[in-house]
Phi, psi and omega in degrees: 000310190298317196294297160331288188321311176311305209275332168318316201273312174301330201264334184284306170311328188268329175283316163296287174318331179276315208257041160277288221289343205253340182284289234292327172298309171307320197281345160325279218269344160321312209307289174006331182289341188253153161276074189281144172270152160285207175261329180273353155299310190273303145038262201285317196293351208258293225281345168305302196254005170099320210261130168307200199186124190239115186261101163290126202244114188221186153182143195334311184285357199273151190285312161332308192268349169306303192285340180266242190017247208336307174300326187294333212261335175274338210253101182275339184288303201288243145038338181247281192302344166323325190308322176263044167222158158282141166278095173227137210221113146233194207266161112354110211078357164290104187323109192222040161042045168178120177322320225270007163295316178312311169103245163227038181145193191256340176349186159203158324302148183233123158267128152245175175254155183217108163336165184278339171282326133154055277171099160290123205263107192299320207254324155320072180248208186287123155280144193069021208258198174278127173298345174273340222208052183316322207249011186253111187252148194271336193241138133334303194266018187271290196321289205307327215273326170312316178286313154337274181302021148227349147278341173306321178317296179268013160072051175234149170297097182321141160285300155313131194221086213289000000 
């Protein structure tokens, strides 16, 4: 009988653990539905093309950016106003040539918003978010309302309109 219990008790642990690590590996390659750019890709591409440009700063291992993943690849509200900003998503230590990315610390995830000039809009932060943690938003509704308020900011049309 202890022996049943045991291999019960393994098979449930093992069935939980699998299909945790196989949703967080999923809202990875869901996120994939936004067109992410590198930094020096999205960048060239901001100062080219006019658009504003939203940088997300992660790294893999981390559980934070697991869960911000997870709002892009489920949030079709999100994945649609993507359409007007550059997508640019790198690791955490990537050289990204501009101080005001450290922010307010070194954390992860850190999202900023970037002028159509490539200019990181400082004053954009989480709304509601932790005042220690300016630039780590947590929510769907952190993310839309910030993109909202910047293309309204530069007087741009959304392909999307919530």
């Amino acid at each position: 009988m202890f022996i049943r219990v045991c291999v019960l008790i393994l098979a449930v642990a093992l069935a939980t653990s699998t299909t945790s690590r196989a949703s967080t590996d999923g809202a990875l390659e869901a996120s994939e539905k936004i067109d992410w750019k590198t930094f020096d890709e999205g960048m060239s591409e901001i100062k080219r093309d006019g658009k504003p440009g939203i940088v997300l700063i992660q790294r893999p291992s981390c559980p934070a950016c697991r869960n911000l993943n997870a709002i892009f690849a489920t949030s079709t509200k999100i994945q649609d106003l993507s359409k007007s900003f550059v997508m640019i998503r790198c690791n955490s230590g990537e050289n990204l040539h501009d101080e005001a990315y450290n922010g307010d610390g070194s954390y992860v995830p850190r999202l900023f918003f970037v002028s159509p000039r490539g200019e990181v809009l400082t004053k954009v932060t989480a709304v509601q978010g932790e005042s220690r943690f300016k630039y780590y938003y947590y929510s769907e509704d952190q993310l839309l309302q910030n993109m909202q308020h910047s293309l309204q900011k530069y007087n741009l049309r959304a392909s999307y309109v919530c």
